[in-house]
GUBA-612231 format. One line per 10 residues: number of its first residue (from 1); their letters; for each residue x, y, z of N, C-alpha, C. Coordinates in Angstrom, 1 decimal. Each point is the difference from the previous one (the first is absolute). Layout:
<fitis>
NUM	a	X/Y/Z/X/Y/Z/X/Y/Z  ...
</fitis>
This chain:
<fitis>
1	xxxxxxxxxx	95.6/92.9/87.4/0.5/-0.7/-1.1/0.7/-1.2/0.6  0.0/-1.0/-0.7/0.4/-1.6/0.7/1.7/-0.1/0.3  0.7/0.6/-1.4/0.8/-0.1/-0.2/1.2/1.4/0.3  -0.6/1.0/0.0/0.8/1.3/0.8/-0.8/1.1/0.1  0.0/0.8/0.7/-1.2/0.7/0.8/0.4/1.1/-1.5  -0.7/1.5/0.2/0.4/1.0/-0.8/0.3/1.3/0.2  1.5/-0.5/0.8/1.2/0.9/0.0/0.9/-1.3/-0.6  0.2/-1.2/0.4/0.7/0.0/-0.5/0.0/-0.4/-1.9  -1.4/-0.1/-0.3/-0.2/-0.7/-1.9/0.6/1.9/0.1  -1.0/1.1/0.3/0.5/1.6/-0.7/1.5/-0.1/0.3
11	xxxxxxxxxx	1.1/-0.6/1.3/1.3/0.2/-0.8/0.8/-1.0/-1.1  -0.5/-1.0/0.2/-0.1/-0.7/-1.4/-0.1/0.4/-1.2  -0.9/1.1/0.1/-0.9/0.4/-1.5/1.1/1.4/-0.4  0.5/0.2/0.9/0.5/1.6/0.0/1.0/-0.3/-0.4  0.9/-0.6/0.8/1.5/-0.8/-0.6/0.3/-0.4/-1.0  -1.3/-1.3/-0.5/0.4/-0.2/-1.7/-0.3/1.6/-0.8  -0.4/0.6/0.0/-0.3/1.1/-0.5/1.4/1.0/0.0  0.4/0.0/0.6/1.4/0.6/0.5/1.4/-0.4/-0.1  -0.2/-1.4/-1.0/0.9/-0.7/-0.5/0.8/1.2/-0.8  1.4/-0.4/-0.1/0.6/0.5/-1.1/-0.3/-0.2/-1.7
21	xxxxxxxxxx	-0.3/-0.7/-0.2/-0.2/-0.4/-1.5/-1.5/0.7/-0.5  -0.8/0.1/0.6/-0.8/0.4/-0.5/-0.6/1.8/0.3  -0.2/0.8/-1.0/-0.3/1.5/0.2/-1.5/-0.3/0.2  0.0/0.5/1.1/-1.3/0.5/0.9/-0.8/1.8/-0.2  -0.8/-0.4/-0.2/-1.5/1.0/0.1/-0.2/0.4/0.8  -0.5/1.2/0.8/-0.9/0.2/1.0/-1.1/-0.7/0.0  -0.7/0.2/1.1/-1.6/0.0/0.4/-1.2/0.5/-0.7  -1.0/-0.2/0.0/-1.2/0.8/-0.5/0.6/1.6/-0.6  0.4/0.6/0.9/0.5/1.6/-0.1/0.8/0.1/-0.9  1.1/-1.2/-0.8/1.4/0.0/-0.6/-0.2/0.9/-1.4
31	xxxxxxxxxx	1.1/0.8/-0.1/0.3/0.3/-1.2/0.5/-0.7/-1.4  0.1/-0.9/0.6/0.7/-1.3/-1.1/-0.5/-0.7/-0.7  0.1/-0.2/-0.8/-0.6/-1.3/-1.1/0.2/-1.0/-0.3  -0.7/-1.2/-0.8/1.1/-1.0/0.0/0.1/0.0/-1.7  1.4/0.1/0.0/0.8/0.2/-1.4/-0.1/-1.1/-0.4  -0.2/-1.2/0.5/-0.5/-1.3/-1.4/0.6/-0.9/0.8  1.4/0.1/0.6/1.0/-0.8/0.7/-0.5/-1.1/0.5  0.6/-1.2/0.1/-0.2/-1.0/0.9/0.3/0.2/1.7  1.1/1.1/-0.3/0.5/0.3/1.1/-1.2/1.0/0.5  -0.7/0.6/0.0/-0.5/1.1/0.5/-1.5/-0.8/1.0
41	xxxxxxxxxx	-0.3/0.2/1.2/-1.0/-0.6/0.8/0.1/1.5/0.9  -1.4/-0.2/0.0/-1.3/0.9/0.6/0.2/-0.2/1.2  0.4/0.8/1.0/-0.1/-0.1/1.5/-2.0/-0.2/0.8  0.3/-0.8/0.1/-1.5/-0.1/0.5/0.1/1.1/1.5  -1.5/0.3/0.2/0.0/1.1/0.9/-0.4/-0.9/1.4  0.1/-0.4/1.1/-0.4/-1.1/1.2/-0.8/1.1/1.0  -0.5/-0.3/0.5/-0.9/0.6/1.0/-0.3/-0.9/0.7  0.2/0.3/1.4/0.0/-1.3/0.7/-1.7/0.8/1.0  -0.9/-1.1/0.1/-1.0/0.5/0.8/-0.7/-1.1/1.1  0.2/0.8/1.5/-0.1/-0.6/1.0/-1.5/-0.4/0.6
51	xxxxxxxxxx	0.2/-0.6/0.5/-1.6/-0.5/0.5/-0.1/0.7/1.5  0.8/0.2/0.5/0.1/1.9/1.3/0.8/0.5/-0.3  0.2/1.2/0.8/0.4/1.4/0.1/1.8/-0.3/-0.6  0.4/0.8/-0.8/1.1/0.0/0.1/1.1/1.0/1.0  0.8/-1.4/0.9/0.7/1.4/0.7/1.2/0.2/-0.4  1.0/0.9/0.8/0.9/0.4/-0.5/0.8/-0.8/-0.5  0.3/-1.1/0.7/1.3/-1.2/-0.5/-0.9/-1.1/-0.7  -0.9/-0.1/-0.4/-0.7/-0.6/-1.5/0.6/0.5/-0.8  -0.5/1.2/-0.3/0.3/1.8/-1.2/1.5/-0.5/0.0  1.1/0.1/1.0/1.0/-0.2/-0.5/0.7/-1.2/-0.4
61	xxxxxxxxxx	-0.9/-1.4/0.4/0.1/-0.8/-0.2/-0.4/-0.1/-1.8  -1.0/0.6/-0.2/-0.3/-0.2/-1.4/0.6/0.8/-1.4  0.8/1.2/0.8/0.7/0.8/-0.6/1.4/-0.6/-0.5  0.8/-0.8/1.3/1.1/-1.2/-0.3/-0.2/-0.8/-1.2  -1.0/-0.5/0.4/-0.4/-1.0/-1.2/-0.2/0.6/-1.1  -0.8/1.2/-0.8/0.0/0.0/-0.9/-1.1/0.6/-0.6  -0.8/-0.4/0.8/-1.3/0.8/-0.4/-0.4/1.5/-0.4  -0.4/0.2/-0.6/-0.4/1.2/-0.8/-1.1/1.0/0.7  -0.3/-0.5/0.7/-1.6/-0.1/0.8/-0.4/-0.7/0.9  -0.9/0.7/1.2/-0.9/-1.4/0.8/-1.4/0.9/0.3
71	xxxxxxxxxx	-1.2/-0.9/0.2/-0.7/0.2/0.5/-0.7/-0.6/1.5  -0.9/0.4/0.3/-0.9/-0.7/0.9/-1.2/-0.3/-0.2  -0.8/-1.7/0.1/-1.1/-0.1/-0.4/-1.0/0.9/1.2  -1.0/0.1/-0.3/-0.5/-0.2/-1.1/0.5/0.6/-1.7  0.3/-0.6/-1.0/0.1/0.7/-0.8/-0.6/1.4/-0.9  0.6/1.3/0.2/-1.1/0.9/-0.6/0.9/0.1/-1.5  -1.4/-0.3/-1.1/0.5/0.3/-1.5/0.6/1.2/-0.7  -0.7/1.4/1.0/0.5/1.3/-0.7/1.2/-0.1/0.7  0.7/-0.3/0.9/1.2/0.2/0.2/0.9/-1.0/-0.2  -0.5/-1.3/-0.5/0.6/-0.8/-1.1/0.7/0.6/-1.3
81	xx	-0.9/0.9/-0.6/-0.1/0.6/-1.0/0.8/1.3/-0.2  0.2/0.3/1.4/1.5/1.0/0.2/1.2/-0.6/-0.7
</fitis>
């Protein structure tokens, strides 16, 4: 990305999300709904996916930040689909 790699746009993304004023949703998995609110925003789910192996201090690298997920390309779809 030209303008910030993606750790840091996912803690960008996570933080406004995390704002005080607005009631936040889970993920894909969430129990929650959105009651009509202006206030109410959908936590987007981020998966960060690598073009090699992910090693230990990536994984926790990408855990800091925010991410919900990572993979390693090649990308496989049935475990996308997890």
């Amino acid at each position: 990305m030209p303008i910030m790699d993606g750790f840091k746009a996912t803690k960008k993304i996570k933080d406004y999300f995390s704002s005080s004023n607005i009631f936040v949703g889970g993920g894909c998995n969430s129990d929650f709904e959105d009651d009509g609110s202006e206030n109410f925003k959908q936590v987007p789910v981020i998966v960060a996916l690598s073009a090699s192996e992910l090693d230990s201090q990536l994984i926790e690298q990408c855990r800091e930040c925010g991410f919900d997920d990572w993979m390693s390309s090649p990308l496989n779809c049935q475990l996308l689909k997890q």
